[in-house]
C-alpha positions as CSV (number, residue, x, y, z in Angstrom):
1,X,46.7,32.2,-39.3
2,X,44.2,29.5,-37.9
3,X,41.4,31.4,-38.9
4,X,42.0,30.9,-42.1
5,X,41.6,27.8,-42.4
6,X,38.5,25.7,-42.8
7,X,37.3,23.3,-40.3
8,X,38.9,20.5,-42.2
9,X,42.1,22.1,-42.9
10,X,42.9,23.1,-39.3
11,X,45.0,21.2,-36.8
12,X,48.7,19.8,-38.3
13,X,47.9,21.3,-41.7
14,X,47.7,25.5,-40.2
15,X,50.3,24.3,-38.0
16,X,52.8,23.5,-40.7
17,X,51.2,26.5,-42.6
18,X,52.3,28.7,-39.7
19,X,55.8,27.4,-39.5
20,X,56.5,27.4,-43.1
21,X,55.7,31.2,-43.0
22,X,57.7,32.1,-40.1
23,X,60.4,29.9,-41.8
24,X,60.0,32.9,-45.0
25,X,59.9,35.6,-42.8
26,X,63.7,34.7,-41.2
27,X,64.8,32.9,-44.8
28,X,63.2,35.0,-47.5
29,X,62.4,38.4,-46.2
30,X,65.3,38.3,-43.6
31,X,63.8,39.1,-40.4
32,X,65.9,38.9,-36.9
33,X,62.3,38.2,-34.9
34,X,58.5,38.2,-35.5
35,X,56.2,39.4,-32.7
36,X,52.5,38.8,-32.3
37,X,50.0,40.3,-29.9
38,X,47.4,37.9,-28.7
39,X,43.8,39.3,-27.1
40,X,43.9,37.6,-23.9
41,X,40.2,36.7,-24.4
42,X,41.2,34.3,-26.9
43,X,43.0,31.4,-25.9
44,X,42.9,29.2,-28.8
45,X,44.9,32.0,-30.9
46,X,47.7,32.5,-27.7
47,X,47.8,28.3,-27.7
48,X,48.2,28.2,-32.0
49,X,50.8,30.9,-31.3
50,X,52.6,28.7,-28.8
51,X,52.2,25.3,-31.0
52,X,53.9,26.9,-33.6
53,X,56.7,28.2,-31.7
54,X,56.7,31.6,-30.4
55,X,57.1,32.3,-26.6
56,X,55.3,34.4,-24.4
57,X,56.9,37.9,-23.5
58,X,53.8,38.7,-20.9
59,X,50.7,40.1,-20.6
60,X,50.5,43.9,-21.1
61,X,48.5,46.8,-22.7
62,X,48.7,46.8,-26.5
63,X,49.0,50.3,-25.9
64,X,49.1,52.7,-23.2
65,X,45.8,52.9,-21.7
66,X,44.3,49.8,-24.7
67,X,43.3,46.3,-23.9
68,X,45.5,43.7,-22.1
69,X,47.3,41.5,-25.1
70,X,49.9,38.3,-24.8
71,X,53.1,39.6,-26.1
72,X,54.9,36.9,-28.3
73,X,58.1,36.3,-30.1
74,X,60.5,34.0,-32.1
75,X,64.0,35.2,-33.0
76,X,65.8,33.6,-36.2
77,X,66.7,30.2,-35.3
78,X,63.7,29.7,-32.9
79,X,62.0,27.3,-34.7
């Protein structure tokens, strides 16, 4: 989600962004828990992820035999 905002618009402004869009996910589109999968390369994504609220579920292969990822999650509630 950070990327997507310009230089200007980035800090509080993608953070409440992020939030109000996990807040749809659990309100409007009734999700129990939204993961994310972080390359561990880049840290400024796996410290947005945890600004906004999601917690760290470890450091694994996205996929048998694939690149190391941060596992994330927020359950309904979390934020």
């Amino acid at each position: 989600a950070n990327m997507c905002f310009t230089h200007e618009g980035r800090g509080r402004e993608a953070i409440h962004a992020a939030r109000a869009g996990l807040r749809y996910c659990f309100e409007g589109l009734g999700a129990a828990v939204v993961f994310g999968r972080i390359p561990i390369e880049d840290r400024a994504a796996r410290l947005f992820t945890r600004m906004i609220g999601l917690r760290s579920d470890g450091i694994r292969p996205r996929e048998a035999g694939g690149p190391l990822v941060e596992w994330f999650e927020i359950r309904e509630g979390g934020l």
